[in-house]
C-alpha positions, 0 to 999 in steps of 0.5 A, spaced: 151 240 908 154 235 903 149 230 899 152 225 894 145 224 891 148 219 886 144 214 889 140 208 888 132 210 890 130 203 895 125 199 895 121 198 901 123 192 900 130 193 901 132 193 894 134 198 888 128 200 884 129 198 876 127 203 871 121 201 867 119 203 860 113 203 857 114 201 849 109 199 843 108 192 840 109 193 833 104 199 831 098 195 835 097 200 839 098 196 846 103 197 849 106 193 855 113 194 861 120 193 859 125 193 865 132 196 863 134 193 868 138 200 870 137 202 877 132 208 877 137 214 881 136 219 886 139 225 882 134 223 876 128 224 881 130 229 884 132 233 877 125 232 874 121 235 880 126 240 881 123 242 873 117 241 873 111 245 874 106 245 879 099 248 880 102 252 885 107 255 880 103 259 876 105 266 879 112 263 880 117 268 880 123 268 874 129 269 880 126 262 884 124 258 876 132 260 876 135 258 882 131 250 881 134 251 874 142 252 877 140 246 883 137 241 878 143 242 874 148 242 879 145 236 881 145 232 875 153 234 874 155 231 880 159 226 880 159 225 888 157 229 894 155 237 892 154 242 898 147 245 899 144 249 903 138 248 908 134 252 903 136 248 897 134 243 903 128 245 904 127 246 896 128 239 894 124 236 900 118 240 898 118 239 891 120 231 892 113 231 896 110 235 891 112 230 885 114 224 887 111 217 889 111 218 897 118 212 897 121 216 893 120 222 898 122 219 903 128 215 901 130 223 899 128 226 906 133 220 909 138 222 905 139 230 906 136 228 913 142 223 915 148 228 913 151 231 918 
């Protein structure tokens, strides 16, 4: 199947989520949120729960931590829709519910879930 995952994460409100960054005022110690004002991606989401790790993780077996290597990067290098398989599929959903907010996860299940 083809996923473009170079998409906006929507709120549930129907608008693109903004990226926020947490940033020190001065050498205070407080910190307080700043919007960039850039919308926060799919493929980024995707990419960061591809790689990291999880409690489940701890016997993983190189030859799976490669192949979430190869799908992060080929998601991350994607200018538009990438062919994946139902395993690759089934990975993304899998880790997206493991590491992502339960919007974020469901906004990936649509996508891959859509593609005909």
């Amino acid at each position: 199947m083809k996923v473009n995952f170079n998409r906006s994460l929507i709120n549930f409100d129907d608008t693109p989520m903004k990226q926020n960054k947490v940033v020190e005022i001065g050498n205070t110690g407080k910190f307080d949120v700043m919007e960039l004002n850039e919308e926060l991606m799919l493929n980024s989401i995707i990419v960061n729960a591809l790689s990291a790790r999880y409690k489940e993780d701890a016997n993983l077996k190189q030859r799976v931590a490669l192949d979430r290597f190869e799908l992060a990067l080929r998601i991350k290098k994607a200018k538009g829709e990438i062919e994946i398989t139902a395993e690759d599929a089934v990975l993304i959903k899998d880790v997206a519910l493991k590491g992502c907010t339960i919007l974020a996860h469901g906004r990936i299940c649509e996508l891959i879930e859509d593609v005909k």
